[in-house]
C-alpha positions as CSV (number, residue, x, y, z in Angstrom):
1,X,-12.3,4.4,18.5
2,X,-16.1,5.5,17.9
3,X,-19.3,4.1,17.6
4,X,-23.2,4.6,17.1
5,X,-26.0,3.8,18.4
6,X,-29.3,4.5,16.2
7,X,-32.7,5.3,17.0
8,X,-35.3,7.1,15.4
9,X,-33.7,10.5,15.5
10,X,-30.4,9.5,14.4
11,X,-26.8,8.3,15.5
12,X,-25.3,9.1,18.6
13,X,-21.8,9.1,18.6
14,X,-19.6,7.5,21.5
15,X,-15.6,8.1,21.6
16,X,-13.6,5.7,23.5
17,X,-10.8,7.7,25.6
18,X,-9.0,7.8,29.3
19,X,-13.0,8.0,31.0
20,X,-14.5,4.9,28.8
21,X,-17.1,5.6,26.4
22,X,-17.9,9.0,25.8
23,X,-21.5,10.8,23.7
24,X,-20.1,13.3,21.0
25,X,-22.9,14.1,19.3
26,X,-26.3,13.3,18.5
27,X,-29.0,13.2,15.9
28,X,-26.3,12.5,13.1
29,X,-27.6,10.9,9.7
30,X,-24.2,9.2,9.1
31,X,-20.4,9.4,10.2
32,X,-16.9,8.6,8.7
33,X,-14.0,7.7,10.2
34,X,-11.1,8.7,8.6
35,X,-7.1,8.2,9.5
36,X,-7.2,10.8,11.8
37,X,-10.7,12.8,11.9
38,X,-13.9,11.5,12.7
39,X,-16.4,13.0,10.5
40,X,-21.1,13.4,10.3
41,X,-24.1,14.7,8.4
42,X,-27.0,16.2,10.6
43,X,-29.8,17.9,9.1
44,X,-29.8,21.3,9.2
45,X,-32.9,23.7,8.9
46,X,-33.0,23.7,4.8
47,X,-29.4,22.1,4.3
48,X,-27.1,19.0,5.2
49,X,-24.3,20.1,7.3
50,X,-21.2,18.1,7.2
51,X,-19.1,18.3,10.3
52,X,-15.5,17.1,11.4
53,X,-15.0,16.3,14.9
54,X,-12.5,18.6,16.5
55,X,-12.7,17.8,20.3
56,X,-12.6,21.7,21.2
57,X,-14.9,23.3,23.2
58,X,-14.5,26.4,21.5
59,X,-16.1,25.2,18.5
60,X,-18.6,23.2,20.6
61,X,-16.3,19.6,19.5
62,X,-17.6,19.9,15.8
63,X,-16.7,22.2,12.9
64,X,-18.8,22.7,9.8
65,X,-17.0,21.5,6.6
66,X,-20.0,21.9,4.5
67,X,-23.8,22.7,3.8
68,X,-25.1,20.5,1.4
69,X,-28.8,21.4,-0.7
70,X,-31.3,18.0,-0.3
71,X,-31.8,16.8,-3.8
72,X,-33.0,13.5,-5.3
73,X,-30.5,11.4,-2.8
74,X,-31.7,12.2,0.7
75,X,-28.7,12.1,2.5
76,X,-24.9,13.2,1.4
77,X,-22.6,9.9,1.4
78,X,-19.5,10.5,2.9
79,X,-16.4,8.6,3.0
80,X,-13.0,9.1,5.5
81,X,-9.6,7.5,4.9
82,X,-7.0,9.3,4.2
83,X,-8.7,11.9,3.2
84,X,-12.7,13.2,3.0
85,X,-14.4,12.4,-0.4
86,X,-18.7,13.5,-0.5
87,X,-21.3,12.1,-3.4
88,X,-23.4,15.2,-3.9
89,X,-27.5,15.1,-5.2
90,X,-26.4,15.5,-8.6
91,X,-24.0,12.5,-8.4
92,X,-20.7,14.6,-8.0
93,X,-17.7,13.4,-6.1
94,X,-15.8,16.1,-4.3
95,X,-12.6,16.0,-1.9
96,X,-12.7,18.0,1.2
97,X,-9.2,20.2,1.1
98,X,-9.4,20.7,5.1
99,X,-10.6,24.8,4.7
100,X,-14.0,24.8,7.0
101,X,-17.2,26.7,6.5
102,X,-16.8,30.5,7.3
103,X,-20.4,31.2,8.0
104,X,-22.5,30.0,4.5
105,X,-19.4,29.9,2.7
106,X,-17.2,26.4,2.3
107,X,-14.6,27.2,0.5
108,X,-12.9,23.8,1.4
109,X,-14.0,21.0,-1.9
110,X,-12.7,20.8,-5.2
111,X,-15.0,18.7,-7.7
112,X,-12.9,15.0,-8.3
113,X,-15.7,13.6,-10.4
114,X,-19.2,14.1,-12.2
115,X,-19.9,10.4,-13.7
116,X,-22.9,8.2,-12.2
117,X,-21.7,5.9,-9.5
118,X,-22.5,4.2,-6.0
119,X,-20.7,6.8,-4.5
120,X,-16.7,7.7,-2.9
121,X,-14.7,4.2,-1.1
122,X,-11.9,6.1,0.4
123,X,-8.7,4.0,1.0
124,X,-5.5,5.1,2.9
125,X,-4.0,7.3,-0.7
126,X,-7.0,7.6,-3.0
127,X,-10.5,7.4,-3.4
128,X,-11.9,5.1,-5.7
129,X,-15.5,4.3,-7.1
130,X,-18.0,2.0,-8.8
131,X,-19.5,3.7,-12.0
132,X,-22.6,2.2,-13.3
133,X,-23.5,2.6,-17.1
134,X,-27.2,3.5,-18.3
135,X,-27.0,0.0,-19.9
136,X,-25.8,-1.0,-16.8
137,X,-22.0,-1.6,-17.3
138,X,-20.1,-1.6,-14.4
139,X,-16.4,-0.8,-13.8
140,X,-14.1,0.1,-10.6
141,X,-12.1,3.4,-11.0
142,X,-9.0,5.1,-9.0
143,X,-8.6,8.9,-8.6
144,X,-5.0,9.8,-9.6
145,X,-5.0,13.2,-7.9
146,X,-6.1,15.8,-11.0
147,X,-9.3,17.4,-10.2
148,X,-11.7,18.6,-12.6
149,X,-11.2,22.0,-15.0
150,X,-15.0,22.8,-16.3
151,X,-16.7,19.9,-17.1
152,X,-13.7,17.8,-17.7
153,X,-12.9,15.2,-14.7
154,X,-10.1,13.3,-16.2
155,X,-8.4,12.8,-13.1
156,X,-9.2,9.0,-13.0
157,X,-7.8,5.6,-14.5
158,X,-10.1,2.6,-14.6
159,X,-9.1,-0.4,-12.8
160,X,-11.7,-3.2,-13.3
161,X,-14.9,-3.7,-15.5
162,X,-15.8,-7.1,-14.0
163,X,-20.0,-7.1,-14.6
164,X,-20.7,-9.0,-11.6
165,X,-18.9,-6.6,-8.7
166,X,-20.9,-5.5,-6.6
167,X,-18.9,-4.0,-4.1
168,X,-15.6,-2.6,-3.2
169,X,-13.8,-2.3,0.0
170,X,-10.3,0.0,0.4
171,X,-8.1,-0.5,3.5
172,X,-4.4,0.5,4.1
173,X,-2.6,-2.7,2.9
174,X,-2.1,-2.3,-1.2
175,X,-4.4,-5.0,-3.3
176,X,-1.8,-8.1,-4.0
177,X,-0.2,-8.0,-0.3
178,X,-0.5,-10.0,2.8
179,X,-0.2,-8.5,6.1
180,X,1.8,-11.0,7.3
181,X,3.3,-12.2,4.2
182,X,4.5,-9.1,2.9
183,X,4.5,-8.4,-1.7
184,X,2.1,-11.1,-3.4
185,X,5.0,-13.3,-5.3
């Protein structure tokens, strides 16, 4: 289990273990929690650097995944499920294929997106997103797994175009099924 607690420098971030609540890190913009990493954004001198949480002293408990260039959105947006999915400046969604940073080179992303939406909702399988029209359309998507070639990013299948959403939430129990209930009927 972690947790934040923000101030004007940032987030520091607590892990619960054997000794109660533990600091991990501090001055983070953000964080993600994914099935089984815990993942931030801290400025960097001229970049973003995304880290993953590795609980080694060796690498100081925090690996770098990725620098990311400031553009018109200030900070990255990140979201952890079952995997890492990043929104980029220029509206981008990549998936983080778990090769770190070796030095300025992060080798670990493959592009999964480049329409206009309100950024990665990670769920247990997938990834899915909110894409927003210049006339304002909006429509909820699922990434199937094909990533893009060139300029091409065909790897998704549309899954709602209800106007009013506003929101989406992904957890680990498939839409139409109860927890306790089991299949919708």
């Amino acid at each position: 289990m972690a947790f934040s607690n923000s101030d004007f420098y940032g987030e520091a971030l607590y892990l619960f273990g054997a000794n109660g609540w533990t600091q991990i890190d501090g001055g983070a913009l953000s964080f993600a929690v994914g099935a089984n990493s815990l993942y931030d954004v801290l400025p960097d001198r001229k970049n973003y650097e995304i880290r993953q949480y590795t609980g080694s002293p060796i690498t100081y408990n925090w690996q770098t995944i990725d620098y990311v260039k400031p553009g018109l959105d200030p900070i990255p947006s990140i979201a952890a499920g079952g995997g890492l999915y990043e929104r980029r400046a220029d509206n981008s969604t990549w998936e983080y294929t778990g090769t770190p940073c070796n030095g300025t080179t992060c080798p670990g992303w493959v592009k999964i997106d480049n329409h206009n939406s309100l950024g990665p909702v990670a769920g247990s399988n997938t990834v899915y997103q909110i894409r927003v029209t210049e006339r304002e359309a909006v429509s909820i998507w699922q990434y199937t797994g094909t990533p893009c070639s060139g300029r091409v990013c065909s790897g998704w299948v549309q899954l709602d175009d209800n106007p009013n959403t506003k929101s989406i939430v992904a957890g680990p129990v498939p839409f139409g099924f109860s927890v306790s209930a089991g299949p919708a009927r």
